[in-house]
C-alpha positions in Angstrom: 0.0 0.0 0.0 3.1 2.3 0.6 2.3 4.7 -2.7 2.2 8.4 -2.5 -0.8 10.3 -2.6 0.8 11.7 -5.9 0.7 8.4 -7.7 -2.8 7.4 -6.5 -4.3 10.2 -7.8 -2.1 10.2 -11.2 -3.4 6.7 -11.3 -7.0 7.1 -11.4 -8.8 9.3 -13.9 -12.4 10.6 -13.2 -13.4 9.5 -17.3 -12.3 5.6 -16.3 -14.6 6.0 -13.4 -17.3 7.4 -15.4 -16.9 4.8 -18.2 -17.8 6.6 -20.4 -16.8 8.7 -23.1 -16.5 12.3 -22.3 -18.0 15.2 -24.1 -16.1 17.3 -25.8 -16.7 21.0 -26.8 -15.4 22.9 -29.8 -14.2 26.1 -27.4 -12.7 27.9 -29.9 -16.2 28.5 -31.4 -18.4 28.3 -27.8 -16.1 31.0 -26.2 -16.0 33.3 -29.0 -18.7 35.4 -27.7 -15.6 36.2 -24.7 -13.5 37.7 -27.1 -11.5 40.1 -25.6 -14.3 40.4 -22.9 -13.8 40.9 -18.9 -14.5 38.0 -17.1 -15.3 37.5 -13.1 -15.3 34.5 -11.9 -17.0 34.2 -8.1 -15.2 31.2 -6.1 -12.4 31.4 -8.7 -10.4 29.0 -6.5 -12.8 26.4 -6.2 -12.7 23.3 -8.3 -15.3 25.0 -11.1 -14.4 28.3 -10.4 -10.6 27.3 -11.5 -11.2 24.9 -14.3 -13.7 28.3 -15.6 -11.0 30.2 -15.5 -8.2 27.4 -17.0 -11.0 27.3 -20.1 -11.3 30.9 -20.5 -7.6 31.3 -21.0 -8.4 29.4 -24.2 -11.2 32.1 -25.4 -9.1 35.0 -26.1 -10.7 36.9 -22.8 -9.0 40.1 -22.2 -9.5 40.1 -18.8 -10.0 37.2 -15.7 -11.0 38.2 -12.4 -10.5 35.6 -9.8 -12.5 36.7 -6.6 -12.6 34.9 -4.1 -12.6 35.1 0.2 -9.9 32.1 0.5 -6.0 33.7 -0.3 -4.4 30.1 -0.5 -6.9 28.9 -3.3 -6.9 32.4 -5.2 -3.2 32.1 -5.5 -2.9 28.9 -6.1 -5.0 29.5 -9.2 -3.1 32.9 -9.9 -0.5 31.0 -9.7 -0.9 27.9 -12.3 -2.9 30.7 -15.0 0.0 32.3 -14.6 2.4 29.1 -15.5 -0.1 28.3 -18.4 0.6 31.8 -20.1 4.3 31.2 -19.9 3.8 28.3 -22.0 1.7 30.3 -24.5 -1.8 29.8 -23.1 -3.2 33.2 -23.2 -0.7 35.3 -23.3 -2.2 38.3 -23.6 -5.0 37.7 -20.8 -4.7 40.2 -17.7 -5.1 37.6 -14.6 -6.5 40.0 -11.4 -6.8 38.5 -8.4 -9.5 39.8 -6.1 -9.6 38.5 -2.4 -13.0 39.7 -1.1 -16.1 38.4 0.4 -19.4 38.4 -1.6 -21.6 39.2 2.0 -19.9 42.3 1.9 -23.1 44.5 0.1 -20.7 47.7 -0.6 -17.5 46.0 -1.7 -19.6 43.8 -4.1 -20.8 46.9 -5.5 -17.4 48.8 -5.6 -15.0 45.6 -7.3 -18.3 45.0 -10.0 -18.7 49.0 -10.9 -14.4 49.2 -11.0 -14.0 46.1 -12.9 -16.8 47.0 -15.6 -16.9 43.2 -15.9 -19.0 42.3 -18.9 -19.8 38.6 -18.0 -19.7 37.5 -14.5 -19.8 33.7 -13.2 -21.1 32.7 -10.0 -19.7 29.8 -8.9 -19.3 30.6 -5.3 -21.2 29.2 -2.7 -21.2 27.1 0.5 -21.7 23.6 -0.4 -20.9 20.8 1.9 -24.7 19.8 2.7 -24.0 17.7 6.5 -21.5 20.7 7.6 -24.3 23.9 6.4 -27.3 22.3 8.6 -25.2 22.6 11.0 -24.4 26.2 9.8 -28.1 27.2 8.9 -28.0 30.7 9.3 -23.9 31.2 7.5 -25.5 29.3 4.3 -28.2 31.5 3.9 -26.3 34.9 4.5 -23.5 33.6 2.0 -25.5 31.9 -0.8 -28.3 33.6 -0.8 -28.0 37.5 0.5 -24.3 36.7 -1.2 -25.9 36.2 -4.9 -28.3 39.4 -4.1 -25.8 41.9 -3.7 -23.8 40.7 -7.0 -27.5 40.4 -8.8 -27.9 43.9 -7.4 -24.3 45.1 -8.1 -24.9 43.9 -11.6 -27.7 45.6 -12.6 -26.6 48.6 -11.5 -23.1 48.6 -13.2 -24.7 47.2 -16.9 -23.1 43.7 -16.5 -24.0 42.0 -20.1 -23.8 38.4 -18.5 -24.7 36.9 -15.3 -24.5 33.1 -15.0 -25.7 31.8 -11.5 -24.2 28.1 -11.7 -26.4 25.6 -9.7 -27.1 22.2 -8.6 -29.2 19.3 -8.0 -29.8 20.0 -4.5 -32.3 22.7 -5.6 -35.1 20.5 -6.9 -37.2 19.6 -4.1 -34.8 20.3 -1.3 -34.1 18.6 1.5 -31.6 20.7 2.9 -31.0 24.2 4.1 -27.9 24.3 1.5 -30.5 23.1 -0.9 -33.1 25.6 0.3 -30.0 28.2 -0.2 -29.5 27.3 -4.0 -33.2 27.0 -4.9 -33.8 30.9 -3.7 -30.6 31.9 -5.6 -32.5 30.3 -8.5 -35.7 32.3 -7.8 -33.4 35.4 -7.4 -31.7 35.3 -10.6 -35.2 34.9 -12.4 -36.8 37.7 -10.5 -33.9 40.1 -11.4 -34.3 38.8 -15.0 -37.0 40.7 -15.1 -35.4 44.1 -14.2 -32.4 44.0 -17.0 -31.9 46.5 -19.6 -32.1 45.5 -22.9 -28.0 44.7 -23.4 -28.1 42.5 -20.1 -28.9 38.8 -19.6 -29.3 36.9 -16.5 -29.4 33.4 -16.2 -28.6 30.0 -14.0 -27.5 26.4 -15.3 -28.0 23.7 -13.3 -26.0 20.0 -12.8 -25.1 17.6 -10.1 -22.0 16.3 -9.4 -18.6 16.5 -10.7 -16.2 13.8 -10.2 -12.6 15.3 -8.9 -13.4 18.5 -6.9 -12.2 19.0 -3.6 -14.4 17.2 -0.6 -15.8 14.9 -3.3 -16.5 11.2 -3.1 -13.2 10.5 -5.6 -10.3 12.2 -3.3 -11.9 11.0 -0.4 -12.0 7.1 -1.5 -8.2 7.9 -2.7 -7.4 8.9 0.5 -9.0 6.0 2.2 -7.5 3.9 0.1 -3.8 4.9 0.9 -5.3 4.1 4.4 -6.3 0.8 3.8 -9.6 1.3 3.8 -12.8 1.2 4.3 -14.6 2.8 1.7 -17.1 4.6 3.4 -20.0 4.5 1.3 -24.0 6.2 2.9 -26.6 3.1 1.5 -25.7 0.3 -1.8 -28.6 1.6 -3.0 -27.2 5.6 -3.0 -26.6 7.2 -6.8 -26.3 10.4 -7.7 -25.9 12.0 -12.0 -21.7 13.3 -12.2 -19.8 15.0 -14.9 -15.9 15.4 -14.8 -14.7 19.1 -13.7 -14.1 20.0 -17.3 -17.1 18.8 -19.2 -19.5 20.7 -16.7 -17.2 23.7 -17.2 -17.1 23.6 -21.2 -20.8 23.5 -21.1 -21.4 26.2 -18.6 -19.1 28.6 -20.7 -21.3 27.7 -23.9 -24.5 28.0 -22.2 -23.2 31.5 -20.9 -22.7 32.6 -24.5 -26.0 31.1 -26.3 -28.4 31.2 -23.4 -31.0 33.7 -23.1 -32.0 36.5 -20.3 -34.7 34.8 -17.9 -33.9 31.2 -18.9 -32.9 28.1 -16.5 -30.9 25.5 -17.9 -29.8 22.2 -17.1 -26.6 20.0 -18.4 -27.8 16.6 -19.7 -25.7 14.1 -17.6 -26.9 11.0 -18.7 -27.7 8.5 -16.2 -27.1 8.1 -12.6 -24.5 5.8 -11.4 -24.1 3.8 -7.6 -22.2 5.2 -5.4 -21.6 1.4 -4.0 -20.1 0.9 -8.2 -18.2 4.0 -8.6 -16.0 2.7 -5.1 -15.9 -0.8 -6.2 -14.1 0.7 -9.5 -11.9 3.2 -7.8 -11.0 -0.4 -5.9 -10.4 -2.1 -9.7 -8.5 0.9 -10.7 -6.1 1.0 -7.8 -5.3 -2.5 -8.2 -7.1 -4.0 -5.7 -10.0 -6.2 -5.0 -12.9 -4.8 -3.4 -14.4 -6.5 -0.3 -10.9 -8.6 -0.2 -7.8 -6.1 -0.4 -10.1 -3.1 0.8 -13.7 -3.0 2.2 -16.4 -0.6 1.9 -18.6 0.3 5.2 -22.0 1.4 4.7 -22.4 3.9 7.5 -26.0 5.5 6.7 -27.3 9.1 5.1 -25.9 12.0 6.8 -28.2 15.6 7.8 -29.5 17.0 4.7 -28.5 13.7 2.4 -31.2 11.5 0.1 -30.7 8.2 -2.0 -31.7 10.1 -5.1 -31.2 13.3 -6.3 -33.6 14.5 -8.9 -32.2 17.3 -11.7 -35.5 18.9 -12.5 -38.9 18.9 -11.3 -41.6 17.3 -13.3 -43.2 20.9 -13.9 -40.0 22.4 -15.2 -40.3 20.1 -18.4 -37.0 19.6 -19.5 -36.4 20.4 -23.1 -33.4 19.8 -25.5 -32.1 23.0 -27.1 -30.4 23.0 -30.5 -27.2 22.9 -28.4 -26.0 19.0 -27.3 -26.5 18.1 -23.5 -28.0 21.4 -22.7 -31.4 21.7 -21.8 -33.9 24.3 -21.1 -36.3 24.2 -18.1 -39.3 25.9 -17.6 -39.7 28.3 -15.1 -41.8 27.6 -11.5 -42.9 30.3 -9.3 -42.6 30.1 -5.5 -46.3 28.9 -4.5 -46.5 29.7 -1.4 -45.1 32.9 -0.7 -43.4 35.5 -2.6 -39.4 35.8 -2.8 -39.4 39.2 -1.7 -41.7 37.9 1.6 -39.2 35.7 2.0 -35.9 37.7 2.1 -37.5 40.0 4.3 -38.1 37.5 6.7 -34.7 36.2 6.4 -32.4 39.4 6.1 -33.1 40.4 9.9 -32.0 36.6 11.2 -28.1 36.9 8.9 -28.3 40.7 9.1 -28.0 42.2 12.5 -31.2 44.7 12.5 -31.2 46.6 15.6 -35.1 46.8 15.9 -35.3 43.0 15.8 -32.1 42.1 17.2 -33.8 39.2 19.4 -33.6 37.2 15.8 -29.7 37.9 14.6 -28.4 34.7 13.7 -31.4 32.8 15.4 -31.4 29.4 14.1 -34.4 28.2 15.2 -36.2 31.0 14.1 -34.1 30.1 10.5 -35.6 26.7 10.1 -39.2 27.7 11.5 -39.5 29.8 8.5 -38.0 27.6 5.9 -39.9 24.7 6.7 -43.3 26.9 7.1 -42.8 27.8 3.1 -40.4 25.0 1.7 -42.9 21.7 1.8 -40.5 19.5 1.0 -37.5 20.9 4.1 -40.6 19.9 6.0 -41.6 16.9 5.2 -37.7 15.8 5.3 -37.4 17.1 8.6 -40.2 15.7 10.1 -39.5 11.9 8.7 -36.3 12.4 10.8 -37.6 13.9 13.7 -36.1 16.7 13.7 -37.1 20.6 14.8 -33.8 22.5 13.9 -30.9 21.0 11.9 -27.9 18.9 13.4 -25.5 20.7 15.7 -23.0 19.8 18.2 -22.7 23.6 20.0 -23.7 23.0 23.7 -26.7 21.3 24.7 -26.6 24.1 27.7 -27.0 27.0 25.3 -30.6 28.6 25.5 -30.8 29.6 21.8 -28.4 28.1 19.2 -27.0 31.5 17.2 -24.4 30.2 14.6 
């Protein structure tokens, strides 16, 4: 077992996990509409936000913002753009890095009006589903009051493209990170609506992607070199995936062809076991699975289901003229408005001093997610829960993460 890290991971490739073969994208042609165009990419250090801006050194972009609130993945990205265009990868692309936090309503509105960006993409977001029910109230201020002040940022500075990149976790949710991404959805669509005539604003939607950081992949590497087990939620668990680069190369073509108010979703084929995918990383490490390395089943964590749906049977999924993109139809909150909503929200992540009882009041949080999100509820209840997971002390009167 005594490899490095290094070789595991230059030993498995996402595509032989996928078995299949990937899509490929002419981006010559699909990025052309980012000629000599300034670029922002939100979460530029993540795993999409960097393999975004990797792709758009490709396009002829004159300008790539990386903005981002982590300084060690923003450089690191700098960093390798930077090694790329010294091997004649975009030469002539200005690489900015921007090290900022998108909660920050002003400072949104001052790096989008100085940067006169002309397509942003928003990639960042808090993600990991077990860890944000235990955060309720962070994932809310971040993802959703987060998107706001960029949508709001945009529209006032003339931004020609907004992209809003979302996930599977928003159809039907079941968690509050879920809840998080469906409202930034809804948010996107609403401020649609307000756009000048030059400006369109749009979200694409996908699930997984095999490869990025906190993933199922580098975590059954990792356990591997270990010795094992596999720790895999239920054998009957599956969720849709995409490697890092074919979910990038069609978000940067549905960012040039899509159209202002639209949702779209990537075609991802079908859904795979997540019981299969570690039995093959097993194969492909040169081991035998239930022999050389087990796999412990160890039970759905907070805010996790065996399936994950992509769309909602209203939204109607439609091929475009465009391969593996699709367009969705859009769905109105039923059961309140989104501007009810935030305003119930804003005081709980936004310290308010005439209701300063409910600053960062989880319980509170949850109450009003459930009371308008049917499906939170439901989810919730089947558990037996009131308020999501959390470990902070049982002694605490009021839980205020």
């Amino acid at each position: 077992m005594g490899k490095s890290e290094c070789e595991m991971e230059t030993k498995i490739n996402p595509i032989d996990v996928l078995g299949r073969t990937p899509i490929e994208i002419p981006l010559q042609e699909s990025l052309a509409y980012l000629k000599d165009k300034r670029v922002l990419i939100t979460g530029a250090g993540g795993s999409i936000g960097s393999e975004l801006a990797r792709q758009l050194l490709l396009g002829g972009t004159q300008r790539i913002y990386l903005f981002g609130h982590g300084e060690n993945s923003i450089v690191q990205i700098y960093r390798e753009l930077h090694v790329l265009q010294s091997q004649g990868v975009g030469k002539d692309a200005a690489i900015v890095p921007i090290i900022g936090d998108m909660k920050d309503r002003e400072y949104v509105r001052y790096i989008i009006s100085h940067t006169r960006a002309d397509v942003i993409f928003h990639c960042a977001a808090y993600k990991h589903v077990p860890m944000m029910e235990e955060n309720p109230v962070a994932v809310i201020e971040n993802n959703v009051f987060g998107t706001k002040n960029l949508l709001d940022a945009s529209l006032e500075s003339g931004v020609g493209r907004f992209v809003l990149i979302s996930t599977d976790k928003a159809v039907s949710p079941i968690s509050v990170y879920g809840v998080s991404k469906m409202l930034s959805e809804k948010l996107v669509l609403d401020y649609s609506a307000r756009v000048s005539e030059n400006q369109s604003f749009m979200f694409v939607r996908f699930g997984n992607v095999l490869g990025s950081r906190g993933s199922l992949l580098p975590i059954f590497m990792e356990q591997i070199k270990k010795g094992g087990p596999l720790t895999v939620t239920d054998k009957n668990m599956e969720r849709f995936f995409m490697t890092i680069p074919e979910a990038c190369s069609l978000v940067l073509q549905t960012g040039g062809v899509g159209e202002n108010g639209r949702s779209y979703l990537l075609d991802m084929g079908e859904p795979l076991k997540i019981v299969d995918i570690a039995e093959q990383v097993i194969r492909l490490s040169g081991l035998e699975p239930y022999k050389d390395i087990d796999i412990s089943f160890i039970g759905c964590r907070p805010g996790e289901r065996l399936y994950e749906p992509l769309w909602l049977k209203e939204e109607n999924p439609t091929p475009t003229k465009y391969p593996k993109i699709l367009s969705l139809e859009n769905r109105a909150m039923e059961t309140i408005t989104l501007d009810e909503m935030l305003e119930m929200l804003h005081p709980i992540c936004m310290y308010d001093e005439k209701k300063s009882g409910q600053f960062r009041d989880r319980e509170t949080l949850i109450n009003i997610l459930r009371k308008y999100i049917p499906t939170l509820d439901e989810f919730y209840h089947v558990q037996g829960r009131s308020v999501p997971w959390s470990r902070i002390d049982e002694g605490m009167e009021k839980v205020v993460l």
